[in-house]
C-alpha positions as CSV (number, residue, x, y, z in Angstrom):
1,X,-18.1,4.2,7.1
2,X,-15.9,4.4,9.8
3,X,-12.8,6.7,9.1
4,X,-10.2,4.3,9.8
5,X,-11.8,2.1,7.4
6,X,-11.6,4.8,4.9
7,X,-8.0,4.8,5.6
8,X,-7.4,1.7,4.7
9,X,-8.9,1.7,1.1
10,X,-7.4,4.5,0.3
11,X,-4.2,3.5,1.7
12,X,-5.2,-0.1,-0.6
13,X,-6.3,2.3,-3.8
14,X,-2.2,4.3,-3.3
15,X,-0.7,1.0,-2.8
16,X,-1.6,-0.6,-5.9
17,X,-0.9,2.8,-7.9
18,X,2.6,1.8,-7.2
19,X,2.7,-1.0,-9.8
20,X,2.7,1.3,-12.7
21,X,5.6,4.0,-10.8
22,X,9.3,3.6,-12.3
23,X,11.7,3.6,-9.3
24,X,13.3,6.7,-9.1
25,X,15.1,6.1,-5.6
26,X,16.1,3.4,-3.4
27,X,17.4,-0.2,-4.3
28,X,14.7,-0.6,-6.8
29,X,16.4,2.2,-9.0
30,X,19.1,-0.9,-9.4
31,X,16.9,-2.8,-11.7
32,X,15.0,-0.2,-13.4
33,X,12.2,-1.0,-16.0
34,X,11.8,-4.7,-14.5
35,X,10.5,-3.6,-11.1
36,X,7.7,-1.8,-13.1
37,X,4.8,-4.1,-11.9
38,X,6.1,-4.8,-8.7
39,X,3.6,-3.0,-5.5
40,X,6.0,-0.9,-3.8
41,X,6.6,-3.2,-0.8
42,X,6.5,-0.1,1.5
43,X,3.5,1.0,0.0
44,X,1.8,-2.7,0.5
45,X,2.9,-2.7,4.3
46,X,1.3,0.4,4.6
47,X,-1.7,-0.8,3.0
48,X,-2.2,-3.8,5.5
49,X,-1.3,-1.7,8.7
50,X,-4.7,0.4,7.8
51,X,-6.8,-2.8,6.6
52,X,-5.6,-5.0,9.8
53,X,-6.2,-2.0,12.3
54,X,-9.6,-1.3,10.3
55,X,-10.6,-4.9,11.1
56,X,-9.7,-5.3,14.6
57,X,-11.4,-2.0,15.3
58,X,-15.0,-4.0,13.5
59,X,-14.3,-7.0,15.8
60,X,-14.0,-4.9,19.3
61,X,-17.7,-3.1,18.7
């Protein structure tokens, strides 16, 4: 496996550990328990960077 691809499930596997994180700083502190749930959207763009660079790497061999 490719390392970039690597990258991106772990980056996938972080991301949706976020869902079960209480907010401890930044505008989600605002709402408290009900953002529990929510991916982190930082953490999801993160994510997608690494699968979308993953899989335009796989299309260029």
């Amino acid at each position: 496996m490719h390392d970039l691809a690597a990258a991106a499930i772990a980056a996938g596997t972080g991301a949706a550990s976020t869902e079960a994180l209480r907010a401890r700083r930044g505008r989600s502190t605002y709402v408290g328990d009900v953002a529990v749930g929510v991916l982190d959207p930082g953490a999801g763009h993160g994510g997608a960077v690494f699968r979308i660079r993953a899989r335009l790497l796989r299309l260029q061999r």
